[in-house]
C-alpha positions in Angstrom: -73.5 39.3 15.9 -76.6 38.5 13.9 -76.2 39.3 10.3 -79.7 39.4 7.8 -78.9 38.4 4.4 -79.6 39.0 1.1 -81.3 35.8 -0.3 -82.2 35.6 -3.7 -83.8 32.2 -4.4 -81.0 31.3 -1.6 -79.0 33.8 -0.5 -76.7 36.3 -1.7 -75.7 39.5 0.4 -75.3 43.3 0.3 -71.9 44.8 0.9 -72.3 48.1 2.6 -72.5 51.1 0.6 -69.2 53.4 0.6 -69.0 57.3 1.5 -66.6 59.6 0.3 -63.9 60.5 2.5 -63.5 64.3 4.1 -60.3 65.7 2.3 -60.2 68.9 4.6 -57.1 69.8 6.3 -57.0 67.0 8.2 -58.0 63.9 6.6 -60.0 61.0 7.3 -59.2 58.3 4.8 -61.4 55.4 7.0 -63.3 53.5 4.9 -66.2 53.7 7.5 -66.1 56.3 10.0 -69.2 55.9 11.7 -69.9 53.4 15.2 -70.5 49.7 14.8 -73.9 48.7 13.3 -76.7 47.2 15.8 -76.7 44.0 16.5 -78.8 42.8 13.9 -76.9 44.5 11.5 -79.7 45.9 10.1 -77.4 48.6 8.3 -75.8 46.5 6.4 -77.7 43.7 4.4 -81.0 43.5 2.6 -83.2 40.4 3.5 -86.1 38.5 0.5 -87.5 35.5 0.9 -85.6 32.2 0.7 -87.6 30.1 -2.0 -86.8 26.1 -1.3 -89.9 24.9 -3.3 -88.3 24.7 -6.4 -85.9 21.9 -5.0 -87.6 19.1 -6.7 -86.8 20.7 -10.0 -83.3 21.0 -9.4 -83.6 17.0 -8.6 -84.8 16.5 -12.1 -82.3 18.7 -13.6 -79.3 17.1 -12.0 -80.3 13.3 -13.3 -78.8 10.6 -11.9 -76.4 12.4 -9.6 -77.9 14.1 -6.6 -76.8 16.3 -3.4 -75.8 13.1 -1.8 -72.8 12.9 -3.8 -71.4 16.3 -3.0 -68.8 15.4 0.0 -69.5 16.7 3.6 -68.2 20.4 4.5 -65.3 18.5 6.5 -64.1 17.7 3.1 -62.4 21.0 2.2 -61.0 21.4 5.3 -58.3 19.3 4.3 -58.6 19.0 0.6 -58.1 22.5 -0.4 -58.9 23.8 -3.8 -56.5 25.4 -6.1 -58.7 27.1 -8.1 -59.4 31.0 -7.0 -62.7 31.9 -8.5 -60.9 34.6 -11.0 -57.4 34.9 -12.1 -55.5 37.3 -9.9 -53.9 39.2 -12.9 -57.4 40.5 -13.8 -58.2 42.2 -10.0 -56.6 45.2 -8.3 -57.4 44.4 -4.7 -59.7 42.6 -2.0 -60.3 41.7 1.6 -61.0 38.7 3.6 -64.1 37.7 4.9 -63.8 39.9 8.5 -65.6 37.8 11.0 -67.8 38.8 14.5 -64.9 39.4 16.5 -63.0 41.9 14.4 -63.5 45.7 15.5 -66.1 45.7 12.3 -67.4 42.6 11.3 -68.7 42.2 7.7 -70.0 39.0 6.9 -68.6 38.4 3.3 -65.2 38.6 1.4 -64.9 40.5 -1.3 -62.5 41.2 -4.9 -62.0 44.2 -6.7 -61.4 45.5 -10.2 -60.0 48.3 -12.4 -62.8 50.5 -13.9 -59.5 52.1 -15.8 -58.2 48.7 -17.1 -57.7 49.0 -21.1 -58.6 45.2 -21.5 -62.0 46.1 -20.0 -62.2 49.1 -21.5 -61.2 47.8 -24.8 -63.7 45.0 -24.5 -66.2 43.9 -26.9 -67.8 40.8 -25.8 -68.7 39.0 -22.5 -66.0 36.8 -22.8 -63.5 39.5 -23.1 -64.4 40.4 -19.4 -62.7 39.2 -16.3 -63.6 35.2 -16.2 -65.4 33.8 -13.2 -65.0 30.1 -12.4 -66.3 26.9 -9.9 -63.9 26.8 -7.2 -65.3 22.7 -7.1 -67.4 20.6 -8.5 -70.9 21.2 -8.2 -74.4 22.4 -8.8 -75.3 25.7 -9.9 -78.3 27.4 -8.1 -80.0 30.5 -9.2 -83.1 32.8 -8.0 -85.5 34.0 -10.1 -84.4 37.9 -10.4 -80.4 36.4 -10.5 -79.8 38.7 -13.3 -81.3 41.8 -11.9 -81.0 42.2 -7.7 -81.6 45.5 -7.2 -79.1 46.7 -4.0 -81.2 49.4 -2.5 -79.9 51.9 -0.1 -83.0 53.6 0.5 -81.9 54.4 4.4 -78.3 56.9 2.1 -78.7 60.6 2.4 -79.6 60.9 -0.5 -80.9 57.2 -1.4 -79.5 55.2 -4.0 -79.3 51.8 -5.7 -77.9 49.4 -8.2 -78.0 46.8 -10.0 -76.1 43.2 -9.3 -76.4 39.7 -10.7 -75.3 36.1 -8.8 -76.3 32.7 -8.2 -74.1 30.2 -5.7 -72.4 26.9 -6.2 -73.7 23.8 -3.8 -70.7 22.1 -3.4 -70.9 20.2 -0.6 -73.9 19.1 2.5 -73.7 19.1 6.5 -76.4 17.3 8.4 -79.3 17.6 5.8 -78.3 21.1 4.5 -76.7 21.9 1.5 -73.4 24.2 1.2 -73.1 26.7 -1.4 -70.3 28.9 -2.4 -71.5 32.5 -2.9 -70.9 34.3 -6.2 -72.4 38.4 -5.8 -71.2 40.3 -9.1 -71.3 44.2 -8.2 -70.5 46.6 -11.3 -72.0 49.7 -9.3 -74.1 50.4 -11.8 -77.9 50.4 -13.4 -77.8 49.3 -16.4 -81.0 51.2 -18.1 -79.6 54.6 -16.7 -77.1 53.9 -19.1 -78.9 52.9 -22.1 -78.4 49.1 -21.1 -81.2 46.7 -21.3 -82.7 45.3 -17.9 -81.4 42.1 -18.6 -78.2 43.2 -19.7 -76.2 41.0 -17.2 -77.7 37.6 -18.4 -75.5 37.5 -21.2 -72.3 37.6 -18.8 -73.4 34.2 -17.2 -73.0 31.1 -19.1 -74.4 28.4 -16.8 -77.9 27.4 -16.6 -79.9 27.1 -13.0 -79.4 23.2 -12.0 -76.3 22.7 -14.1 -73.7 20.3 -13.0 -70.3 22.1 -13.5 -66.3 21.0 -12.4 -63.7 22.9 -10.9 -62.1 25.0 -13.2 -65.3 25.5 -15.5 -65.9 29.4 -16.4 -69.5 30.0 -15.1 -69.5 33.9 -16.3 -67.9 37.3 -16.4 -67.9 40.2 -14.4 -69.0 43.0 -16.0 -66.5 46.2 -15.1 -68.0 49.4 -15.6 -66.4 52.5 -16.7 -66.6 55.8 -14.5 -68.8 57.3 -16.1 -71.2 54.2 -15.9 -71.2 54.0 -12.5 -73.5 55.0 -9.6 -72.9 55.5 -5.7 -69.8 57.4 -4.7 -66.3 58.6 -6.1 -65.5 55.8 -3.6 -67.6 52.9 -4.9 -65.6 49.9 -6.1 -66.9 47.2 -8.5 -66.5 43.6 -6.9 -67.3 40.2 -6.3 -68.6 38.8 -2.6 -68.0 35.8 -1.7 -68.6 33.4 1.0 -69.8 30.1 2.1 -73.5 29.9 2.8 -75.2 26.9 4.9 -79.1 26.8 4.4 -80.6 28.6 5.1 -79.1 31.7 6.7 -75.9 30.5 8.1 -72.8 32.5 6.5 -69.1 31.2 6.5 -65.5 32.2 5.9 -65.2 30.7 2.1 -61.6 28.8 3.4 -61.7 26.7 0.7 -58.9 27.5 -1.2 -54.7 26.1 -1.0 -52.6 28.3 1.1 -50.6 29.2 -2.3 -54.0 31.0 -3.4 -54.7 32.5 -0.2 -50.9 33.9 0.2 -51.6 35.9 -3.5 -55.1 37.1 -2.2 -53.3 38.1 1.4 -50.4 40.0 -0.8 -53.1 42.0 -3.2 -55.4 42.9 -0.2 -52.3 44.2 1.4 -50.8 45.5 -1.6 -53.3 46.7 -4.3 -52.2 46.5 -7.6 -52.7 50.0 -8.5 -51.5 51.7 -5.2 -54.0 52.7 -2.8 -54.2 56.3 -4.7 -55.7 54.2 -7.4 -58.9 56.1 -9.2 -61.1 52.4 -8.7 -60.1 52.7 -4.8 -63.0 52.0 -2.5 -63.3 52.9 0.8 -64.2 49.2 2.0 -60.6 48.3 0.2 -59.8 49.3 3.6 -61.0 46.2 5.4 -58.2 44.3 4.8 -55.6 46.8 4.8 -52.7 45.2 7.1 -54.3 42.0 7.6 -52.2 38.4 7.7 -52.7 36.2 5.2 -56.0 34.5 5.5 -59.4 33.9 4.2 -61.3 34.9 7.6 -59.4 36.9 10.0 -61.3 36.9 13.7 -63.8 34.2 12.5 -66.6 33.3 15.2 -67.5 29.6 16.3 -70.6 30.1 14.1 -68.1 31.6 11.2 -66.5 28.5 11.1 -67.7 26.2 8.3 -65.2 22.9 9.8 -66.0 23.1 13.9 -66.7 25.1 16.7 -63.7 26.9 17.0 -62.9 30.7 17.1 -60.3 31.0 14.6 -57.9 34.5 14.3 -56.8 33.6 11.2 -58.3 31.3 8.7 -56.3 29.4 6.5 -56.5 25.7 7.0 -58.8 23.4 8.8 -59.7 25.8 12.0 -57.3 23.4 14.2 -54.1 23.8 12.8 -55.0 28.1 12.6 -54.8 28.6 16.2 -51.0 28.4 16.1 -51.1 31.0 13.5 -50.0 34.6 14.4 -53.3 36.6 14.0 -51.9 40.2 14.9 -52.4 43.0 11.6 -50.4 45.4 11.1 -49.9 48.5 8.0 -45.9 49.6 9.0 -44.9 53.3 8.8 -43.1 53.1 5.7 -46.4 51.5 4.0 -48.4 54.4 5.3 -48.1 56.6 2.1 -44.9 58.8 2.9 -41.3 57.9 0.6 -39.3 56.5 2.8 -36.6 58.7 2.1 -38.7 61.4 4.0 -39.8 60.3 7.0 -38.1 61.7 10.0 -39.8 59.5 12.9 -42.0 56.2 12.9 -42.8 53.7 15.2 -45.6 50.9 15.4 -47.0 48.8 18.4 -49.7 47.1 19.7 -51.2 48.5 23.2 -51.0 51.4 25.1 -47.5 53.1 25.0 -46.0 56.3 25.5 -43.4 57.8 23.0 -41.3 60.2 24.4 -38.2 63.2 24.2 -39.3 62.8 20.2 -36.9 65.7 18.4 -37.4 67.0 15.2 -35.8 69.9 14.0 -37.3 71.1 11.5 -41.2 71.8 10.0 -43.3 67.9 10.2 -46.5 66.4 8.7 -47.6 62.9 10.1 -49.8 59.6 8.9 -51.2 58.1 11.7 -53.0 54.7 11.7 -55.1 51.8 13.8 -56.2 49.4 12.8 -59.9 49.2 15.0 -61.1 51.1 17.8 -61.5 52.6 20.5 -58.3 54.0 20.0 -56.6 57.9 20.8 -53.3 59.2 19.4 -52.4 62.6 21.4 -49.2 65.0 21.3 -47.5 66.8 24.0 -45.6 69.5 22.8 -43.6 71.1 25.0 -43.0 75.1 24.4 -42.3 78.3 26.4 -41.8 76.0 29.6 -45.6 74.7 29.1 -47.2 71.8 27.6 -50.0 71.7 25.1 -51.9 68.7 24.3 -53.8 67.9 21.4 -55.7 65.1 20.3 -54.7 63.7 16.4 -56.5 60.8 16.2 -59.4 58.6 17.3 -61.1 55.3 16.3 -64.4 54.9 18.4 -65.3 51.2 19.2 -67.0 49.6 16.2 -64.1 51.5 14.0 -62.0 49.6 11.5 -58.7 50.3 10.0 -58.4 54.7 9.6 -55.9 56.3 8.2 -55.8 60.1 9.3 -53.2 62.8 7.8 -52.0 66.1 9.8 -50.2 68.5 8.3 -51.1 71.4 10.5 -47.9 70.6 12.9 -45.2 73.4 11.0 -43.3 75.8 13.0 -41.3 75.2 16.4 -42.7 72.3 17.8 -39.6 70.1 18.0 -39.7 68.6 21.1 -43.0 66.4 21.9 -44.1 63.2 22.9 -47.0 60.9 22.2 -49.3 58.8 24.1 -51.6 56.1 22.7 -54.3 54.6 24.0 -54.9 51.2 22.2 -56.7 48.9 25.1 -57.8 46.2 22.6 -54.2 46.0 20.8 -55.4 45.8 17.7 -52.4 47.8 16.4 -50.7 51.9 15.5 -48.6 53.0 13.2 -47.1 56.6 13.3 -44.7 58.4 10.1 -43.3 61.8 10.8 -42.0 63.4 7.8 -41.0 66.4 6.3 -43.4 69.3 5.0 -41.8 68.5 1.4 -43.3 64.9 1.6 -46.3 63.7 -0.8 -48.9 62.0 0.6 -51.5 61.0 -1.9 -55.6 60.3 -0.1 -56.8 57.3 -0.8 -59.9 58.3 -2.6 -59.1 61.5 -4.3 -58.4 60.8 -7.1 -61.2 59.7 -9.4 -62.0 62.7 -11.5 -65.4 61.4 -12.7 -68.3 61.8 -10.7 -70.8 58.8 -10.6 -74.3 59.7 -12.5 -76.2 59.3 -9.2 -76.7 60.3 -6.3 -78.1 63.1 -6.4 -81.1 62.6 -8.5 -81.1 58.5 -9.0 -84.3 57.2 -10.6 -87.0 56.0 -7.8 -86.0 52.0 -6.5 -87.9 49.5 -8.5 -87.6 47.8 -4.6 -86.9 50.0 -2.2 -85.9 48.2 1.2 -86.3 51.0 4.3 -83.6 49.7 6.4 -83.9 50.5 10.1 -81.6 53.0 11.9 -79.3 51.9 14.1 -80.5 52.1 18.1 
């Protein structure tokens, strides 16, 4: 897939916008129920111009030590950092960076925080915010609107926008080019909507264009917005992307970091801190819902910062990954019944059949996949006749969908199920009974953002094209 990017002086990318969930009857909880973007991906990422002139500057600034002493890319992939970009105690979830041969690529990875967190609530100061530090040594690189990149999403019924700030890290060079670790602060928000200066975000960066900086420095905050601060959707999440970048438009899986850091990311983006009925969820939370541990998961040859090679799961050098077992998976007891509840569950990979199924008494169901095309349909068998319905699809292009059915009461104990899963990407399936819970994901933020409808015009508004 080709990806346009956001570049800001270099390059920093757009995340797709969220949409709310339907919370009818039966309930799509997807975090993007719609067919896979064109091949340019258009629908997804903003492109300005990428500014190189002002490299002699940066020359100057640096003094005596210059790009040639950042290491070659091939570096990292054996001298791993151990120094995650934020502490883990201060984010609630995240997801990998989901590469070109996933069932919905997106072409960053990507942190998330608690807009309901008393520490940021509480806070008075930048430096009370969630710290944001150099995963390695090296040069800090910033455009000249860093502190004020207007995400437009002029293409949203109805359009909106917002408001981020970002620079990246060159940390290291291949052939000629310089490599740069990607640092996109997202509060979902526009700061003089709320009474904020335009440049409100400068003061939550403390590092100055050119700067030399080691791992471990703190280079900034991320500012975390309250509800009622906050623009977009009820499923809008503030965040951080992050990636590697190549000059000038090449994009990698950031696998830069230890396998110790990468097993606590895997464990958050599979467990969030808050639960997925969390009021910050966001509906792209979902990308790395049942995903191994890794920091690419189906990462292209071009994906691949180290070689060539197509990697499932990205962890170490892209050689020692391909004995890794890529397959994802969310299991029917993490599907959002209690346990003690379910009557029925099974999981698989592939087609399969599930038959002579008995339950004797009044059911709901969670069904999931994790990428399309995919097709969940019941046979229930009454009156000596069968009836067929369909409970569930994932079109091609379709990531990881949740779908809830509680329409199923009455005498409809005997059934079976067949699924249709030709890529084996992966089902799960929870029967329970009608007294189970089942909080959506997504339902329950009580605060409505302050816009859309009725956002202020975009000081840049970027028409992206349709999709063919």
């Amino acid at each position: 897939m080709k990806y346009l990017l956001l570049v800001i002086g270099l390059l920093f990318l757009i995340p797709a916008c969220a949409v709310e969930s339907n919370t009818e009857s039966v309930v799509d909880t997807s975090n993007e129920n719609n067919p896979a973007p064109s091949a340019t991906g258009e629908d997804q990422y903003q492109k300005y111009d990428d500014d190189d002139d002002d490299d002699d500057e940066h020359e100057e600034q640096r003094g005596a030590q210059s790009p040639q002493t950042l290491p070659d890319i091939s570096y990292f992939a054996t001298n791993k950092s151990d120094r995650f970009f934020v502490d883990f105690e201060d984010i609630i979830a995240g997801h990998p960076f989901v590469g070109a041969r996933s069932p919905r690529p997106h072409n960053d990875a990507q942190i998330y925080f608690s807009s309901s967190d008393s520490r940021w609530r509480n806070a008075q100061a930048p430096s009370d915010f969630p710290a944001i530090y150099a995963v390695a040594d090296g040069y800090i690189n910033m455009g000249e609107s860093w502190f004020n990149n207007v995400v437009d999403h002029s293409n949203s019924t109805p359009p909106w926008w917002h408001v981020a700030y970002g620079f990246t890290l060159r940390v290291a060079t291949h052939n000629g080019k310089s490599i740069e670790f990607m640092y996109q602060m997202e509060p979902y928000m526009i700061p003089e909507l709320v009474g904020k200066p335009k440049d409100f975000y400068k003061q939550f960066v403390v590092v100055d264009n050119g700067q030399f900086v080691k791992k471990g420095d703190i280079l900034g905050y991320m500012y975390v917005p309250s509800f009622d601060e906050m623009v977009g959707s009820k499923s809008g999440s503030p965040h951080i992307a992050f990636s590697f970048i190549k000059q000038p438009r090449t994009v990698y899986a950031p696998a830069i970091f230890t396998e110790d850091v990468v097993r606590k990311f895997g464990n958050i983006y599979r467990n969030p801190i808050e639960g997925w009925e969390s009021k910050s969820f966001g509906n792209d939370w979902n990308r790395g819902r049942g995903l191994p541990d890794a920091m690419g998961w189906m990462i292209s040859g071009e994906e691949n910062p180290f070689n060539d090679n197509e990697v499932d799961v990205f962890l170490y050098d892209g050689i020692k990954d391909q004995q890794l077992d890529s397959v994802a998976m969310v299991y029917p007891a993490d599907l959002g019944f209690e346990t003690d509840k379910i009557l029925y569950s099974e999981f698989g990979w592939g087609d399969a059949v599930l038959d002579n199924i008995n339950i004797e008494e009044d059911w709901q169901l969670l069904v999931a996949g994790i990428g399309g095309p995919m097709t969940f349909s019941i046979q229930i068998f009454e009156n000596d006749s069968v009836r067929e319905t369909q409970v569930f699809e994932l079109r091609q292009g379709q990531n990881f969908s949740l779908k809830h059915d509680y329409n199923f009461l009455g005498d409809t104990s005997e059934f079976s199920i067949s699924i249709s899963d030709p890529e084996g990407w992966g089902w799960s399936i929870a029967f329970a009974n009608r007294e189970a819970n089942f909080v959506v994901p997504g339902t329950t933020r009580d605060v409505s953002p302050l816009c859309p409808p009725e956002c202020p015009p975009s000081p840049n508004p970027y028409k992206l094209k349709s999709s063919d």
